[in-house]
C-alpha positions, 0 to 999 in steps of 0.5 A, spaced: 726 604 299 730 610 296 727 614 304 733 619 303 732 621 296 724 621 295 724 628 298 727 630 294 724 627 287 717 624 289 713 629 289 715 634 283 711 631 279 708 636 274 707 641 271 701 642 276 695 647 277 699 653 279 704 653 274 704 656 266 704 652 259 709 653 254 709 652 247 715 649 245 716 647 237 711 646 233 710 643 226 705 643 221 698 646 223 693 642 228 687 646 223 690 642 217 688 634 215 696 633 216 696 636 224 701 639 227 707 636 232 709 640 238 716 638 242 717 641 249 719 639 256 724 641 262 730 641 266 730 643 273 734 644 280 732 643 287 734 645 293 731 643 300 732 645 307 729 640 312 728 638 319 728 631 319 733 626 315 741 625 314 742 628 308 740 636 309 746 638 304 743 645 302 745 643 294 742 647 288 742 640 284 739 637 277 733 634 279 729 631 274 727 633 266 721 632 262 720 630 255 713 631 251 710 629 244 703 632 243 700 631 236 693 635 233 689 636 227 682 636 226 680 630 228 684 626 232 691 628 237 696 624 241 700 625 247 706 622 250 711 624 255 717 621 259 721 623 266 728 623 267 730 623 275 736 624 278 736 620 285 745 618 285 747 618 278 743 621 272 736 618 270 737 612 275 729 613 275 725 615 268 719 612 267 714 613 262 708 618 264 703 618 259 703 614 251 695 615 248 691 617 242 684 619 241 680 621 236 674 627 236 668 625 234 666 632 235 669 638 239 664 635 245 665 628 244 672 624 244 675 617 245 682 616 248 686 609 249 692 609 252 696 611 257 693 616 259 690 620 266 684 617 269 677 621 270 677 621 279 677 627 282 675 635 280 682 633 275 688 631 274 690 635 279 687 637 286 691 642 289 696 648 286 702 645 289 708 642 285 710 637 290 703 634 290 700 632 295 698 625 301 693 623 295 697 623 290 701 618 294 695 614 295 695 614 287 688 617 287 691 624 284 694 624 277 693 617 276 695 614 270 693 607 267 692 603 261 685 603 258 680 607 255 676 614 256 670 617 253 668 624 254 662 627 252 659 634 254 651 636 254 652 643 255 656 645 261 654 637 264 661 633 263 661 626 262 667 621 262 666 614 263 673 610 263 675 602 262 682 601 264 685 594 264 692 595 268 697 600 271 702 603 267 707 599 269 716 599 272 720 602 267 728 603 269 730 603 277 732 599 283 726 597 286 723 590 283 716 593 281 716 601 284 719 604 278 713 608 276 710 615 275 703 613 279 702 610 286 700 602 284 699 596 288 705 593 286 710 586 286 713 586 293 720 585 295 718 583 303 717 576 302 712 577 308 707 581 304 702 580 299 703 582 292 697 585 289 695 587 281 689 593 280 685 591 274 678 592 270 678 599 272 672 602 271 672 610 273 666 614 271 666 622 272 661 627 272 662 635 272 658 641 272 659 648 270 655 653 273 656 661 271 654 665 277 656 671 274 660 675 269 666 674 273 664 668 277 664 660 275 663 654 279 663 648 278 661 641 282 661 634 281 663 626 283 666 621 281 667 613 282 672 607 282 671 600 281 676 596 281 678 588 282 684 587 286 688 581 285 691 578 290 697 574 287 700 570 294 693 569 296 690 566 290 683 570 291 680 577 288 678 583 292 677 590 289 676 596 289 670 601 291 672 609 292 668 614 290 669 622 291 666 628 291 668 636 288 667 643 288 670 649 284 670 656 285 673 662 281 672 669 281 677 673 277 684 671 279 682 667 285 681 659 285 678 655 290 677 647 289 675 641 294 675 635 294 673 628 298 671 622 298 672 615 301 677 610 299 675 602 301 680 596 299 678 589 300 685 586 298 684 579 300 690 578 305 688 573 312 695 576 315 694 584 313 688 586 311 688 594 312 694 595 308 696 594 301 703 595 299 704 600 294 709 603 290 712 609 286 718 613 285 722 607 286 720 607 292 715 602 296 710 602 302 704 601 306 696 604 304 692 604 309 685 600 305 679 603 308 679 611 310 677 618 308 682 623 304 681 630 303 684 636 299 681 643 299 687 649 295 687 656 294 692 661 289 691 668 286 695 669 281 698 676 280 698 678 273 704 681 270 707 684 277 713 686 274 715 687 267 711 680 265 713 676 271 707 673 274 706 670 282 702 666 284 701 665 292 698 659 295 696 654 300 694 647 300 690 643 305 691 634 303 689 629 309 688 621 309 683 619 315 684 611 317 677 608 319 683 603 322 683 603 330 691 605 332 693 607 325 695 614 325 692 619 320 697 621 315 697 629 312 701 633 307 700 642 308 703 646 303 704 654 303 708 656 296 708 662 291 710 660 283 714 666 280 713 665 273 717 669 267 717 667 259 721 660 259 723 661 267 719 658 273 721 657 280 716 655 286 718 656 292 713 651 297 713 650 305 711 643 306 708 640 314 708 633 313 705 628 318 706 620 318 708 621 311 712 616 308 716 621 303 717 627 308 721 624 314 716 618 315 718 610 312 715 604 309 709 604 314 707 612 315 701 611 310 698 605 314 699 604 320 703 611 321 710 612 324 712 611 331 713 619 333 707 621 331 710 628 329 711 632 324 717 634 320 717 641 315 721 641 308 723 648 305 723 645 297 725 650 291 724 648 283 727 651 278 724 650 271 727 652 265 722 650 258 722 648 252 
């Protein structure tokens, strides 16, 4: 596992809930039968400062670039979408994100195939911060497979029932079977562990919006996540059964959201049944099968406090709890501030990390947990230029 270059890259994502959209360039008019094209991405750089690792060279570097392709008309639209990263040398790890199209049936009632987010959870995203947080590295948040999705909303009740057949797949790394933007069970390169395949993904959603008042909204909802796990050394099929449940409050500039749930994983393995092998990033490691997550967020955004520029603070809360004796639980806080103005962001993020394998934590932080048992601080600043 690229242990020392993971920090760095692993965990910027996206564009996540704290920070803004851009335009881009656009073709056409999404009002018309023709629709309308829209080009748009980045470029970032990176800087860290950090108390664990050996490589704390207090750089500002290319960290990652972004390109997007969206597609809108009346009736049907589209999305793709593709990461470079800079690990050693340029795009050493790229990988598709997202490549889906949809069809409206009406403007409450649409279809989407593809390689596309899965509906778990309060969203794509949980939490504000861009890193991501230890969910996210369980692949439970900002999942992307390959399948089918069905909106449909009755008044402020949202429904999404989904089928996906497989993950998104490797794209260009180093690793045998990691190099890929969500967290899988993956092929192993340890010959002493099992190699495990996710498949026949139902994923069903369910949201409600609630007004409480002019200036205030909330919303509450539960998800659920069946899966069949195919153990490929074993010979034999376990699953998946993981279910979560969501809130969200907004008052004006202020947003509030939790989520939870449990994660239960049966993966068919006589010689290490609590943890399954995952990979992502280029990098793989040990989930722990059976524990409960959590992640609860806070931000406010101030609008326009200075000559356009907005800024908004945040902290962030994520946890995964083994139900296994002896596994130590894993954890990932955030406190950061994204300052945004026209076509230039930079989030700035104070990160205490726990049993993490991708802050100062190795192949077995997730599962079983690291031999310290100690936390490790990571000071990470993103510059983003859009277009």
């Amino acid at each position: 596992m690229k242990r020392q270059y993971l920090s760095s890259c692993v965990g910027l994502i996206s564009i996540s809930m704290a920070l803004p959209c851009f335009a881009g360039f656009t073709f056409g008019d999404a009002k018309t039968d023709t629709g309308a094209l829209t080009i748009s991405g980045y470029v970032r750089a990176n800087y860290q400062d950090k108390n664990y690792g050996s490589d704390n060279d207090h750089k500002l570097q290319f960290n990652a670039a972004k390109l997007a392709l969206d597609y809108d008309s009346p009736q049907w639209f589209g999305h793709a979408e593709y990461r470079c990263y800079q690990y050693s040398t340029l795009c050493d790890f790229s990988t598709l994100v997202d490549a889906y199209a949809g069809y409206r049936f009406t403007d409450k009632q649409t279809l989407t195939l593809g390689l596309q987010p899965v509906p778990f959870g309060i969203g794509r995203f949980w939490e504000s911060s861009l890193y991501g947080g230890i969910n996210n590295t369980m692949g439970l948040e900002d999942a992307h497979n390959l399948g089918a999705n069905y909106h449909h909303e009755i008044g402020s009740t949202k429904i999404d029932l989904g089928y996906f057949a497989t993950d998104g797949g490797h794209y260009t790394g180093d690793s045998r079977d990691s190099a890929r933007y969500t967290a899988n069970f993956v092929k192993t390169s340890d010959p002493t562990q099992s190699t495990l395949n996710e498949k026949n993904m139902w994923i069903a959603r369910v949201s409600q919006d609630i007004k409480l008042s002019p200036d205030m909204s909330m919303n509450v909802g539960g998800s659920y996540w069946y899966s069949d796990i195919e153990n490929k050394t074993s010979g034999l099929d376990g699953n998946r059964k993981t279910w979560a449940l969501f809130t969200g409050l907004n008052y004006k500039n202020l947003a509030l959201s939790f989520t939870g749930g449990q994660n239960d994983v049966t993966n068919k393995d006589a010689l290490h049944p609590d943890y399954s092998v995952m990979g992502s990033y280029d990098g793989e490691y040990y989930v722990a099968n059976k524990g409960q997550f959590y992640t609860a967020d806070a931000r406010y955004v101030f609008k326009d406090v200075y000559k356009g520029i907005n800024i908004t603070p945040y902290a962030t809360y994520t946890s995964y709890i083994k139900d296994t004796d002896g596994y130590k639980n894993s954890t990932r806080h955030f406190l950061g501030a994204s300052f945004d103005y026209k076509k230039v962001s930079l989030v700035a993020e104070y990160i205490i990390s726990k049993n993490d394998p991708f802050i100062g934590g190795d192949t077995t932080s997730l599962a079983q947990g690291d031999n310290a048992n100690k936390s490790n601080r990571l000071l990470n600043l993103t510059l983003f230029y859009y277009f």
